[in-house]
C-alpha positions in Angstrom: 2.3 15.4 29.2 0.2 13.7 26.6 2.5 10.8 26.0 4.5 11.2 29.5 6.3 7.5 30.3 6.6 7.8 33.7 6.2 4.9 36.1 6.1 3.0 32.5 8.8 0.2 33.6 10.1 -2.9 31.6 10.9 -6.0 33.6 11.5 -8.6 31.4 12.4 -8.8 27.3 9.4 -9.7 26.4 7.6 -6.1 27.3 11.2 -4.5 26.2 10.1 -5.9 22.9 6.4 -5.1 23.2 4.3 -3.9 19.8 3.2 -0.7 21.6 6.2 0.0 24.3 4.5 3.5 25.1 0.4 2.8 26.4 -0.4 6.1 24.8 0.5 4.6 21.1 -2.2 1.7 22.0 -4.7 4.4 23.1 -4.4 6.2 20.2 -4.6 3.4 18.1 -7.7 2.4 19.5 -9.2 6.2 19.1 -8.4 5.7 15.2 -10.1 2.1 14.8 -12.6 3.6 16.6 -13.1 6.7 13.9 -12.2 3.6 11.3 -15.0 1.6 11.9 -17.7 3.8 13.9 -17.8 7.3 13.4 -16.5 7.5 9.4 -19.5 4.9 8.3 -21.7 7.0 10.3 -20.7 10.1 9.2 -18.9 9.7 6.0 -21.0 10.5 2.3 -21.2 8.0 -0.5 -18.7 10.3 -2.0 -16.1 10.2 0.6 -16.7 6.8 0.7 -15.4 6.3 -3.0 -13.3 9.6 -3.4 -11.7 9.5 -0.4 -11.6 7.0 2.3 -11.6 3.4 0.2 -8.7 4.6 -2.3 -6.7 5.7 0.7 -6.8 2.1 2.5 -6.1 0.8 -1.2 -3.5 2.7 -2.4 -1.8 2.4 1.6 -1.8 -1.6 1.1 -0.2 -0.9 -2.0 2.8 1.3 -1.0 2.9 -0.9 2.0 3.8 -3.5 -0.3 6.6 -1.8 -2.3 7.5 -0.5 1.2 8.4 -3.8 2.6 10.9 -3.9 -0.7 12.3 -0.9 -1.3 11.9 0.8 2.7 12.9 -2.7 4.3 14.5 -4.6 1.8 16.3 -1.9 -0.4 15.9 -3.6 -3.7 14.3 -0.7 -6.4 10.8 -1.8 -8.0 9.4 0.1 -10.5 6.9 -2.6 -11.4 4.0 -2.0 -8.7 1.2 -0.9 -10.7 2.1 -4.1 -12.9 1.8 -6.6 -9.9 -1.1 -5.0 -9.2 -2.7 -5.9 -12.1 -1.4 -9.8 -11.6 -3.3 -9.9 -8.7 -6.4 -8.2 -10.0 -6.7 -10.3 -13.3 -6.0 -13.5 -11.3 -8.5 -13.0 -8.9 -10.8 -12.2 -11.8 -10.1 -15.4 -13.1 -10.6 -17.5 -10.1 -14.2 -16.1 -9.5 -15.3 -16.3 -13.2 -13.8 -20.3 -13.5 -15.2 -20.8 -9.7 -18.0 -18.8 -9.0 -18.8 -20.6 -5.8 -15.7 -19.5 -4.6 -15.6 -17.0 -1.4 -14.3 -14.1 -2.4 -12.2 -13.7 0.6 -10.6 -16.8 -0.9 -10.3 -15.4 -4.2 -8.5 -12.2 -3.0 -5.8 -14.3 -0.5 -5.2 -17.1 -3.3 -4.9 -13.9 -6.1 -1.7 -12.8 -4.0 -0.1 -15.9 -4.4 0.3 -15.3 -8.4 1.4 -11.9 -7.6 3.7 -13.4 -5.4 5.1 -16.1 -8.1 5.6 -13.6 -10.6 7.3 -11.0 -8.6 9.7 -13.6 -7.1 10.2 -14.4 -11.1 11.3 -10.8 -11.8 13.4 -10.4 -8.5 15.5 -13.2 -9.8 18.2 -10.8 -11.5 18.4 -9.1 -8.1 20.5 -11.6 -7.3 23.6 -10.4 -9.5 22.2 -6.8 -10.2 20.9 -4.2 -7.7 20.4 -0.2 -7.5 19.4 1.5 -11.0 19.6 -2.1 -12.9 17.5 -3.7 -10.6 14.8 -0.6 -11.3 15.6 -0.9 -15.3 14.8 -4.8 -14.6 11.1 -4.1 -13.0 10.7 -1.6 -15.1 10.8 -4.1 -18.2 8.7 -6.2 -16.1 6.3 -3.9 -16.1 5.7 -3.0 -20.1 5.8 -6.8 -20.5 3.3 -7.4 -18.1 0.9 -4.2 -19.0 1.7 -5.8 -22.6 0.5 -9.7 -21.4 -2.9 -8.5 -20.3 -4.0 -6.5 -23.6 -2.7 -9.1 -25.6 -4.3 -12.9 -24.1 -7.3 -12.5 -24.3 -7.6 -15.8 -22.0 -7.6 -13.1 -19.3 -10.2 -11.2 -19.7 -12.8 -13.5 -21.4 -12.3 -12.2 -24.8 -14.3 -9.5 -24.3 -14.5 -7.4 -27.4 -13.8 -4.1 -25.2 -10.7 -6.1 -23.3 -11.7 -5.3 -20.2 -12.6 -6.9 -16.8 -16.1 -6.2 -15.4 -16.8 -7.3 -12.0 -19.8 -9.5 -11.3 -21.7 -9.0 -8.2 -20.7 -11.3 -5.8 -22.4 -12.0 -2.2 -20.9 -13.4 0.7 -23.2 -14.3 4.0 -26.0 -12.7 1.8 -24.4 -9.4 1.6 -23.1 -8.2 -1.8 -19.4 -7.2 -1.6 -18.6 -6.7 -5.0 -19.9 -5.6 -8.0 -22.6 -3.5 -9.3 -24.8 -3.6 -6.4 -22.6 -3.4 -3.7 -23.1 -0.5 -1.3 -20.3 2.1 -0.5 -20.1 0.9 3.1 -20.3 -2.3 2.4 -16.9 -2.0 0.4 -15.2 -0.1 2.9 -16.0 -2.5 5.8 -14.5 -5.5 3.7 -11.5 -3.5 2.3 -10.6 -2.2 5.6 -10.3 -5.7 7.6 -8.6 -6.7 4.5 -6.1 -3.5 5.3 -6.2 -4.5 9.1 -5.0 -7.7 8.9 -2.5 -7.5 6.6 -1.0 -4.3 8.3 -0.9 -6.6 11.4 0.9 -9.0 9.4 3.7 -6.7 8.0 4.4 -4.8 11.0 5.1 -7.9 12.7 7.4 -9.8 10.4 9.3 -6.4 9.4 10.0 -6.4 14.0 11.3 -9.7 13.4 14.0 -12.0 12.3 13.1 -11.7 8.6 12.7 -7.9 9.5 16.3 -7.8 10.7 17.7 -9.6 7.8 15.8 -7.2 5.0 17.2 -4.5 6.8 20.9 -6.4 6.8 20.5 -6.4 3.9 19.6 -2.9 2.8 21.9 -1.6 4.7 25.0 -3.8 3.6 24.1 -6.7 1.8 28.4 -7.8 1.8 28.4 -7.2 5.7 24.9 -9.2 6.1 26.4 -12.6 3.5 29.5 -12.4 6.2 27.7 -12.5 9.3 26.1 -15.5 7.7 22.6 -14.3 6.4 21.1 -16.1 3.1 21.0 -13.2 0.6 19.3 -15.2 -2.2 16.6 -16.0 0.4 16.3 -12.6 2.1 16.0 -11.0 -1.1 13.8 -13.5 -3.1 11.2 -13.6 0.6 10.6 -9.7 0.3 9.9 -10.1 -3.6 7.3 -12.9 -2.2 6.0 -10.8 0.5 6.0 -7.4 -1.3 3.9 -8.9 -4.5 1.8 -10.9 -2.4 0.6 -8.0 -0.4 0.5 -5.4 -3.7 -1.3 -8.3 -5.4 -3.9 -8.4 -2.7 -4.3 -4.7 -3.3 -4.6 -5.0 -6.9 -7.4 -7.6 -6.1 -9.4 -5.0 -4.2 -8.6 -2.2 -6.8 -10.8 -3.6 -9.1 -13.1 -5.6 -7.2 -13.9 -3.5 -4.5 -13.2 0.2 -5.8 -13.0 0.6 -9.4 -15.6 -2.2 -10.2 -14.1 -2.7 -14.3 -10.3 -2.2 -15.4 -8.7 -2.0 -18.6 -4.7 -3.0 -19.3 -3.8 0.1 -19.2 -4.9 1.2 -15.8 -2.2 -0.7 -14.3 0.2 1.1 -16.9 3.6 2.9 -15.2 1.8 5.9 -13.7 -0.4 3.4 -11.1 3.1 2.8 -9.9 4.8 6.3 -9.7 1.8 7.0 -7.9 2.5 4.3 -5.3 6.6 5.1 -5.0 5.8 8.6 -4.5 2.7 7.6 -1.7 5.9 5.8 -0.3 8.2 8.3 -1.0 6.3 11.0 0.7 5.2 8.9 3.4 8.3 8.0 4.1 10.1 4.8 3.4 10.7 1.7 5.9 8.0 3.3 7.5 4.5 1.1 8.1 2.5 4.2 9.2 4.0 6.4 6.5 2.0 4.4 3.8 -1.6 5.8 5.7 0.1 9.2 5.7 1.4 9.5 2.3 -1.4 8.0 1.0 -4.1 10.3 3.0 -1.7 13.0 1.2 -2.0 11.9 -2.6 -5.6 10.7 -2.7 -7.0 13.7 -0.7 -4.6 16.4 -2.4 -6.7 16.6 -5.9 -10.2 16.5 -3.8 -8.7 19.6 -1.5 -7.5 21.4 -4.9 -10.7 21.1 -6.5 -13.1 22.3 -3.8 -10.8 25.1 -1.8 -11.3 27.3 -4.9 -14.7 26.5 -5.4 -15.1 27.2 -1.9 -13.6 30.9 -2.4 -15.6 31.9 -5.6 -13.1 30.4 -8.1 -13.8 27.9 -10.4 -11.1 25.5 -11.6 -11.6 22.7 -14.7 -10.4 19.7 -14.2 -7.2 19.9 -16.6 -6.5 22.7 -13.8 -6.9 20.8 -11.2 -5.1 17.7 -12.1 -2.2 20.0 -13.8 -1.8 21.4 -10.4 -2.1 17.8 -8.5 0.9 16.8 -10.9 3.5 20.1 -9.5 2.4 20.0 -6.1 3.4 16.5 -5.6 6.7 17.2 -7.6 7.7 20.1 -5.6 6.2 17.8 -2.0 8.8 15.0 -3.7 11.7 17.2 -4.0 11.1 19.5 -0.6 10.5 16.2 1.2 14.2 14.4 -0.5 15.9 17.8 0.8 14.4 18.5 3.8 13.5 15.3 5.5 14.1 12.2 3.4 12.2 9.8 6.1 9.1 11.4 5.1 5.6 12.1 6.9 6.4 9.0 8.8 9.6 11.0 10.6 7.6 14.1 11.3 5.0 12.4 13.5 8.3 10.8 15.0 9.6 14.0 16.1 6.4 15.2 17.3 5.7 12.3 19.6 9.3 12.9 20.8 8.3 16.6 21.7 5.5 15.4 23.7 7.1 12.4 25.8 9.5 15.2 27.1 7.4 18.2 27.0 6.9 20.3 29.2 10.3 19.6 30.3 13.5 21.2 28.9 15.9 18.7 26.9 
């Protein structure tokens, strides 16, 4: 009943090809905007702000990134964390050599060095692919880590090696930095998720879309039928580290607000493969899902227990973070390999036909 299509007719390609085919998706995509940007700044606690709700649209533009490769494009990257910090240490760099730069600027231009760089190291993709393609990011990813404790050029040569962020205004509002408000933060970091989201879900519907996916599938079949794989797979290297760069940007900037070299180390991007992972890959919504699961899961662990007289430490808590997200990994490669993402699938296909028998 709640997503019935009935009287829902398509008369021309253009609607057959629609973004939301089914009125009830746009609905309900308007009821979560609406929660997005009314009632969560309205409701929401300077803590959920920073615990819960601006890591979630960080760490989903950042799994939405390696989505686009591995989900779309099937080439393994075990480097994400390691982009990441491309993007974060060049948009550092742009606002501390032009400090009258927007910072809106700063963040868009930073994605196009994440972008150079992870088109650098998809290169050997184009002989290699599978488990020597991961070993191949992978190596990017130590010499990376290693590049940004070792030139100092990057961070200022400050004694402690890391990056602090200044506080930077923008229309007299400070969005960054020390001063910067909670809400303020989430406000800019979730138009920046917004629009980019818009972005992807569009060109992964499209003609690139359909090549990536060519190309995942059967990258032989896709060179026969006459599709450039040195340019499919090179473009979602581009796309993917633009968009992770972008997140790295607003990692530091607009979350963490300082970062050593070592924050972008290999865990940062295990934790984004398994947001993916779990989520569900070549999924766009599975990014929001897996990433709601992995940021909230060590908040929920901490204060359930508290809540029921039992007091955990925090070596507990995060020991127990670590198993349950093995054991979700595993259960979730057994049971249903499309992740959180094919779930909600099967549920909306339950209610388009329900209450009728199938």
């Amino acid at each position: 009943m709640f997503y019935r299509t009935a009287g829902q007719f398509k008369t021309s390609y253009e609607a057959d090809h629609a973004l939301f085919p089914v009125r009830q998706d746009a609905f309900l995509l308007g009821v979560i905007l609406v929660f997005a940007f009314v009632i969560f700044p309205l409701t929401a606690s300077e803590f959920t702000f920073r615990a819960l709700l601006i890591p979630v649209l960080i760490y989903s533009l950042a799994a939405l990134g390696l989505n686009i490769l591995t989900g779309y494009a099937g080439q393994l990257s075990l480097g994400t964390g390691a982009f990441m910090g491309v993007g974060a240490y060049a948009c550092y760099k742009l606002i501390t050599i032009f400090p009258e730069m927007n910072i809106v600027v700063a963040i868009a231009l930073s994605g196009f060095f994440s972008a150079a760089i992870g088109v650098l190291f998809g290169l050997p993709s184009l002989r290699i692919k599978g488990f020597y393609l991961a070993i191949a990011t992978l190596a990017a990813q130590f010499f990376l880590v290693w590049l940004f404790q070792k030139w100092a050029w990057l961070y200022n040569y400050n004694a402690s090696g890391a990056i602090q962020v200044p506080n930077i205004d923008m229309f007299g509002i400070t969005v960054a930095g020390p001063r910067a408000t909670a809400i303020t933060q989430y406000y800019f970091v979730l138009c920046v998720v917004c629009v980019i989201t818009f972005f992807a879900i569009n060109i992964t519907r499209g003609r690139i879309g359909r090549m990536w996916k060519a190309v995942r599938d059967m990258d032989i079949a896709a060179e026969l039928v006459g599709i450039n794989l040195m340019r499919s797979k090179l473009m979602a290297f581009f796309v993917s580290s633009y968009v992770v760069g972008i997140a790295g940007a607003l990692f530091v900037f607009l979350w963490r607000g300082a970062a050593e070299a070592n924050l972008f180390d290999i865990p940062l991007s295990f934790r984004v493969l398994f947001i993916a992972i779990i989520g569900g890959l070549g999924s766009i919504l599975g990014n929001f899902l897996g990433a709601i699961l992995i940021v909230a899961l060590p908040v929920i662990i901490g204060s359930v227990p508290q809540a029921f007289g039992i007091p955990l430490d925090s070596a507990m808590v995060e020991h127990l973070n670590i198993m349950i997200i093995g054991a979700l990994i595993i259960a979730f490669l057994i049971i249903e390999p499309h992740g959180l993402a094919r779930f909600w699938a099967m549920i909306r296909e339950k209610f388009i036909l329900w209450p009728f028998p199938h």
